[in-house]
NUTIVEX-966968 format. One record per residue: residue number from 1; x, y, z of N, C-alpha, C, CB in turn; residue in one letter. Coordinates in steps of 0.05 Angstrom, whole numbers. Glycine has a CB too. Layout:
N
SITE	NUM	X	Y	Z	X	Y	Z	X	Y	Z	X	Y	Z	a $
...
***
This chain:
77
SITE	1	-686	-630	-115	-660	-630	-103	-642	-612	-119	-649	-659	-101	x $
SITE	2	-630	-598	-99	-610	-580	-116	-582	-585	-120	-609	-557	-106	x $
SITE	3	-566	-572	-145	-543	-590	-135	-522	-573	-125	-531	-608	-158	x $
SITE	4	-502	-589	-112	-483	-567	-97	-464	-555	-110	-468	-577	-75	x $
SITE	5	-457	-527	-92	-438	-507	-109	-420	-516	-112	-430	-483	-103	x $
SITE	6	-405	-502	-137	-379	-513	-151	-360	-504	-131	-373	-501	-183	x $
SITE	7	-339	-525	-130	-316	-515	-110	-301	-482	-126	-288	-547	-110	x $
SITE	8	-285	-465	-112	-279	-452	-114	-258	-458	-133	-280	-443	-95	x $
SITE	9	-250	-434	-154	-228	-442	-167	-196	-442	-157	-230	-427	-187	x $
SITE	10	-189	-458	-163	-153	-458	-153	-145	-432	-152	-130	-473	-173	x $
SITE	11	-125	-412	-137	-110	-390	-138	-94	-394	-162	-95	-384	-113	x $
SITE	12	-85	-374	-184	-65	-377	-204	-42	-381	-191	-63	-355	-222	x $
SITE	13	-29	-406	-209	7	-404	-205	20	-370	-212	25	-431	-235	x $
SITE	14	34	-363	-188	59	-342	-189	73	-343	-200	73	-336	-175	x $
SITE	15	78	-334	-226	99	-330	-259	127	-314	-234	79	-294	-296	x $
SITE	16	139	-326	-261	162	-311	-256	166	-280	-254	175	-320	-274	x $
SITE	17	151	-270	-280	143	-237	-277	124	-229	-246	120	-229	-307	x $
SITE	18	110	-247	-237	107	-236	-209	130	-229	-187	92	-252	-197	x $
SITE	19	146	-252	-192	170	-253	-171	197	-228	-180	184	-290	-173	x $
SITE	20	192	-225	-203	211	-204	-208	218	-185	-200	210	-196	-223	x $
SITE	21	248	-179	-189	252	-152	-182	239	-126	-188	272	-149	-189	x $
SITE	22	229	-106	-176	222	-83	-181	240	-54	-182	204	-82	-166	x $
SITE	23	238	-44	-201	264	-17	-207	249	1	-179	263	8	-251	x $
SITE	24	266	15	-166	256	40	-152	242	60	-163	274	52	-141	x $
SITE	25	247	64	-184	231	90	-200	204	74	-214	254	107	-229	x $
SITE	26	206	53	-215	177	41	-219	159	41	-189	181	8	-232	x $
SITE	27	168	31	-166	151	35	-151	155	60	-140	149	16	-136	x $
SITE	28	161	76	-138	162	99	-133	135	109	-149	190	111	-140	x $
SITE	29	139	104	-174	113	124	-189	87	104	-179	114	129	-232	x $
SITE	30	90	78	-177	66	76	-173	52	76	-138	62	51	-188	x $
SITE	31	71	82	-127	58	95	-99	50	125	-110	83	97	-68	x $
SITE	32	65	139	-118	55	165	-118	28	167	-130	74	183	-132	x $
SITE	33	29	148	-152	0	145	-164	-21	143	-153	-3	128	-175	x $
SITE	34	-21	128	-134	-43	123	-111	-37	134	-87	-47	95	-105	x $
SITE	35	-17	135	-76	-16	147	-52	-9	128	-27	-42	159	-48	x $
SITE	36	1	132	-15	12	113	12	11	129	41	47	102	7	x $
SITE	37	4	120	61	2	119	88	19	109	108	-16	111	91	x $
SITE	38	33	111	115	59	90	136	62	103	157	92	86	126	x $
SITE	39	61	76	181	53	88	210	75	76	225	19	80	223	x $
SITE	40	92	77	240	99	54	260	116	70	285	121	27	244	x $
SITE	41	125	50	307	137	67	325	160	45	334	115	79	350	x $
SITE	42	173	57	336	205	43	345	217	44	373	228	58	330	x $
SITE	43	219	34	387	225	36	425	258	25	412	199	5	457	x $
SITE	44	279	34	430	300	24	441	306	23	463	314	31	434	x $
SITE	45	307	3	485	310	5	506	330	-14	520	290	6	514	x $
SITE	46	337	-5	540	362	-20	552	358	-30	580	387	-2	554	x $
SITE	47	358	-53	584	344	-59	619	323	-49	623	359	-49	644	x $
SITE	48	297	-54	600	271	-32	615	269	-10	612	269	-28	640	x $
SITE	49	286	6	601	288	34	599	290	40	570	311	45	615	x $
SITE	50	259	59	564	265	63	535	287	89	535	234	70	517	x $
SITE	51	308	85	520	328	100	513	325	120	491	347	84	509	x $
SITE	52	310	109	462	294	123	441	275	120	435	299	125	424	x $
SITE	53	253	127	427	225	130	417	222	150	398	207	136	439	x $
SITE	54	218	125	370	211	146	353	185	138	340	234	151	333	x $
SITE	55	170	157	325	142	154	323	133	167	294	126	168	348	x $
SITE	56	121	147	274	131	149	242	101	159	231	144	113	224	x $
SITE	57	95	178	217	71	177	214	72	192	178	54	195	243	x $
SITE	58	72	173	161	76	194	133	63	191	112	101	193	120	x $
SITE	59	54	213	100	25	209	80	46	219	55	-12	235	89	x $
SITE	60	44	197	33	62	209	9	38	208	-11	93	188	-1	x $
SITE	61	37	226	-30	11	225	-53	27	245	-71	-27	237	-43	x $
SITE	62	18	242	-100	36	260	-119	16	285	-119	43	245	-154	x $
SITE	63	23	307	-128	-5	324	-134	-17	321	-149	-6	346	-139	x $
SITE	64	-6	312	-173	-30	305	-201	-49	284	-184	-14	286	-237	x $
SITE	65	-38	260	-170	-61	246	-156	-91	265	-142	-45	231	-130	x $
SITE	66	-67	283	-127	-100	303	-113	-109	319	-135	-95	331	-83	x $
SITE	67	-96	330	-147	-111	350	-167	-138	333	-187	-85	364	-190	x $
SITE	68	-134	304	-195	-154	290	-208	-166	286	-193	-151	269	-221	x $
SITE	69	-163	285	-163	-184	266	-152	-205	286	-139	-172	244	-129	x $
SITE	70	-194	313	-140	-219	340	-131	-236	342	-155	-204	377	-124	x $
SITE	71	-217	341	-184	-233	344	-197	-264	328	-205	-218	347	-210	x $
SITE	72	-245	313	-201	-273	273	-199	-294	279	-184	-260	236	-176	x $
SITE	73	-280	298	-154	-312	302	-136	-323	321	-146	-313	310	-103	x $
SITE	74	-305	352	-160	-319	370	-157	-348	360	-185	-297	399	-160	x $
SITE	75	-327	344	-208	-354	341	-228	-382	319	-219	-341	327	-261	x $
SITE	76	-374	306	-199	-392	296	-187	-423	316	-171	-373	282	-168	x $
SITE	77	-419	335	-166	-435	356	-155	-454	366	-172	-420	377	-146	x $
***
């Protein structure tokens, strides 16, 4: 007889340093670091009638991000 799996561990309590405000220039660098994708579309309309339509499509990445990451493939080859 075997015995049964251990329950899963609890999720960690959220510190206060998680909840903490973030500076803009901190997340700023760390999107650029990795890179971000943002998509969405916005209708305004009045009685049924879209009045504006706008349509969001934006790829932000720093260059040092692409420049390491060609290099990563090219030494991969």
């Amino acid at each position: 007889m075997t015995a049964a799996p251990a329950p899963p561990a609890p999720a960690p309590a959220r510190t206060s340093r998680d909840l903490a405000p973030v500076a803009l220039v901190d997340l700023l660098d760390r999107l650029l670091g990795t890179g971000v994708v943002v998509a969405g579309d916005v209708v305004v309309s009045l009685a049924g009638v879209d009045l504006v339509e706008i349509r969001l499509h934006l790829l932000i990445s720093s260059v040092r991000a692409e420049m390491a990451e060609r290099q990563r493939a090219g030494a991969g080859r």
